[in-house]
TORTOR-75349 format. One record per residue (C-alpha): residue number from 0; residue in one letter; z negated, x, y. Coordinates in pm, 1 decimal. Each point is the difference from the previous one (the first is absolute). Example, Ala and Ser with C-alpha at 12.3 -4.5 7.8 and 13.67 -1.06 7.14 Angstrom:
<pts>
 milum pafi       zz       xx       yy
     0    A   -780.0   1230.0   -450.0
     1    S     66.0    137.0    344.0
</pts>
This chain:
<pts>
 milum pafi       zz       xx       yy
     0    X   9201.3   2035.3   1669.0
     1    X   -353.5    -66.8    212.5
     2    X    -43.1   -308.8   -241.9
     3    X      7.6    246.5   -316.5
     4    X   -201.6    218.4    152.0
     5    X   -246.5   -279.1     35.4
     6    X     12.8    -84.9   -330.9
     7    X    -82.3    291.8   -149.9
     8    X   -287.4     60.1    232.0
     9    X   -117.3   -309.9   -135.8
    10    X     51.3     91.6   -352.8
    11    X   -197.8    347.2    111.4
    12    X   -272.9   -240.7     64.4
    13    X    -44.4   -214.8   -281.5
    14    X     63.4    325.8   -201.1
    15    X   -270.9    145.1    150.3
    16    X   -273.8   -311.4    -11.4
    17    X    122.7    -62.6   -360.1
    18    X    -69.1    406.3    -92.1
    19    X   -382.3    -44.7    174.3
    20    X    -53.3   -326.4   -150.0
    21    X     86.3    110.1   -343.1
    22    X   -175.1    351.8     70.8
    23    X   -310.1   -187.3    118.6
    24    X     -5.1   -284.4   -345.7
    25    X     42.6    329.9   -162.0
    26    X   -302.9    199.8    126.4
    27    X   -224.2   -367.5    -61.3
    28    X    127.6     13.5   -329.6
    29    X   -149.1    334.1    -89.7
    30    X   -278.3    -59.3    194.5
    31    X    -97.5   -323.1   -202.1
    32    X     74.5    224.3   -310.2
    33    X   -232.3    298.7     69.9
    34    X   -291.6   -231.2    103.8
    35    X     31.6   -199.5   -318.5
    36    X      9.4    303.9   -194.0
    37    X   -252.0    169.1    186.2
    38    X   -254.6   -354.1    -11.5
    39    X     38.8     29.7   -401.0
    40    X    -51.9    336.6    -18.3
    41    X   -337.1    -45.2    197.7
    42    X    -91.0   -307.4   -216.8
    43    X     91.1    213.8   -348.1
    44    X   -202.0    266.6    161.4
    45    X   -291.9   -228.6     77.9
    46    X    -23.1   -166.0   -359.1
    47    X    -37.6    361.4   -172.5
    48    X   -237.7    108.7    258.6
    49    X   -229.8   -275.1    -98.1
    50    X   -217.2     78.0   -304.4
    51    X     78.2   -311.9   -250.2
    52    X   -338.1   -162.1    -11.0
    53    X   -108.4     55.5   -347.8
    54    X   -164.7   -300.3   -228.7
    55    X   -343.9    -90.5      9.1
    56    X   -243.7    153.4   -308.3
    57    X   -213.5   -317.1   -107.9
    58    X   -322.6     93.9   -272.9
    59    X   -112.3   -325.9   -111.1
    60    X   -385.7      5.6   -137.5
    61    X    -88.4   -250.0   -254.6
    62    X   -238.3   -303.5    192.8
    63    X   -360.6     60.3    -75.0
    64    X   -371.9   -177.0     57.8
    65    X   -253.3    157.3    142.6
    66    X   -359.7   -121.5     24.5
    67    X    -92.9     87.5    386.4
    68    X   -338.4    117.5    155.1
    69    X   -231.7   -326.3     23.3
    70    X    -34.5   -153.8    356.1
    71    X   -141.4   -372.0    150.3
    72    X    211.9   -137.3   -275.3
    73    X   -137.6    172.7   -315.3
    74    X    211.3    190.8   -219.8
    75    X    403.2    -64.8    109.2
    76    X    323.9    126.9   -167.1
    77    X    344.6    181.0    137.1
    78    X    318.5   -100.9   -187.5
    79    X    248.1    272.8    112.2
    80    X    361.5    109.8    -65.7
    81    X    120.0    321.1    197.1
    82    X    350.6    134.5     34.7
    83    X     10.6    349.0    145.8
    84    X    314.8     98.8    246.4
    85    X     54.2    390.0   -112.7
    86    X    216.0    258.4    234.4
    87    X    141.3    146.3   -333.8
    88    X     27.0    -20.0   -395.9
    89    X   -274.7    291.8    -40.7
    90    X   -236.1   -190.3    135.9
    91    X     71.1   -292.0   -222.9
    92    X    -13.9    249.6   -325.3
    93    X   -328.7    141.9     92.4
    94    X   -145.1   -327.5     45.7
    95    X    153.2   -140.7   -321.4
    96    X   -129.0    302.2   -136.8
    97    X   -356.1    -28.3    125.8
    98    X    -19.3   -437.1    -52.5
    99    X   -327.4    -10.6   -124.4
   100    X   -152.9    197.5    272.4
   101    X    194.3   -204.9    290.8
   102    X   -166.1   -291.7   -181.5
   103    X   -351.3    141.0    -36.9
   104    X     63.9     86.6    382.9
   105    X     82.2   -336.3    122.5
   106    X   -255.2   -177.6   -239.2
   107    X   -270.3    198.0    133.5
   108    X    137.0    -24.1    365.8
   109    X     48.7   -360.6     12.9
   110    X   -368.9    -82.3   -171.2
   111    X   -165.5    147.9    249.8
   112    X    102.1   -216.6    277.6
   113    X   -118.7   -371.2     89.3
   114    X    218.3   -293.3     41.2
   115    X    -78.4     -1.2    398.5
   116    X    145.4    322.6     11.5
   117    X    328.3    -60.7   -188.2
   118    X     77.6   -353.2    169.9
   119    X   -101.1    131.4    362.6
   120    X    309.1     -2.4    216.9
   121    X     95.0    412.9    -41.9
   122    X   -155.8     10.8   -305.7
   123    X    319.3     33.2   -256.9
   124    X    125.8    231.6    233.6
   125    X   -315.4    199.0    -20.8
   126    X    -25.5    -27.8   -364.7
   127    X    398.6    130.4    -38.8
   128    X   -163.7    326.2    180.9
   129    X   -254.2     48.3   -196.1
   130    X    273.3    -40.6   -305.9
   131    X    204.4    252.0    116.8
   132    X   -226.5    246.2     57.5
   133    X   -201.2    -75.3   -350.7
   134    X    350.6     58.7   -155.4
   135    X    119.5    319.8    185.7
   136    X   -297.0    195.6   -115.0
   137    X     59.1    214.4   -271.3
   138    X    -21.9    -75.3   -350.9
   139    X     82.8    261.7   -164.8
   140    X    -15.9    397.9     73.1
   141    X    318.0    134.3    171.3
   142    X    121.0   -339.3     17.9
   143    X    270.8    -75.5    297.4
   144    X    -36.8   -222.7    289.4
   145    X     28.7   -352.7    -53.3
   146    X    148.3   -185.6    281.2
   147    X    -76.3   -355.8     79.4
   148    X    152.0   -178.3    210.5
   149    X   -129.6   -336.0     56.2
   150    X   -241.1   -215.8   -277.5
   151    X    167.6   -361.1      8.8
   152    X   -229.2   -259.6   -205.1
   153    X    184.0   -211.1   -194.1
   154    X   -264.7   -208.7   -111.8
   155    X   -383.3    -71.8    141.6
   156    X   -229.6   -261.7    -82.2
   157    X   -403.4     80.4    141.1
   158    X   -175.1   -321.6   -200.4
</pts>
């Protein structure tokens, strides 16, 4: 009888260790499932949260030539092409709108500058200042904002 009763003590044990071993694969088990579920939830929750970056507005302008102001050199000339980078379509349909004024702008901007200006280091940067703020003045009465946001040249030849 002492040799059953050491068997089932035994059998008590390994009971026992089997019912913490499975209760402890158990509680990794949920575990691993709530984290993964929580870790997508965060990254569905960080995807709407961003804002989806919205598409670039382009403007080409059609390349001109424009005689510039004499220098050492005698009279020189400015072959240009300019695409404007917009921050939205009603800025693009009120310069559409208004082409032959963002022309006569830029025409009469660029021929008053000499080549040693325009070919200086800085000096397309400081000319796609000037364009911007030649082209967000008003052309019209009542007429909304027009935002620019960068002047990229596409084309530019100083001969």
């Amino acid at each position: 009888m002492a040799k059953s009763r050491g068997g089932s003590r035994k059998l008590l044990w390994l009971m026992m260790v089997l019912l913490i071993l499975s209760s402890s694969a158990a509680a990794v088990a949920i575990y691993m499932v709530l984290t993964q579920q929580d870790s997508e939830a965060q990254s569905v929750t960080q995807t709407e949260g961003m804002p989806e970056p919205k598409a670039p507005i382009f403007m080409p302008i059609k390349p001109f030539t424009v005689n510039l102001a004499d220098d050492d050199y005698g009279p020189r000339l400015l072959y240009t092409g300019l695409t404007l980078k917009l921050d939205d379509e009603e800025s693009k349909a009120i310069l559409e709108q208004h082409m032959p004024q963002v022309r006569s702008r830029l025409l009469t901007l660029f021929s008053g500058k000499q080549a040693g200006e325009l070919t200086s280091p800085g000096g397309k940067q400081r000319l796609a200042d000037q364009v911007v703020a030649a082209l967000e003045a008003p052309m019209s009465v009542n007429q909304p904002e027009v935002a620019i946001n960068d002047v990229l040249f596409t084309e530019f030849i100083v001969q």
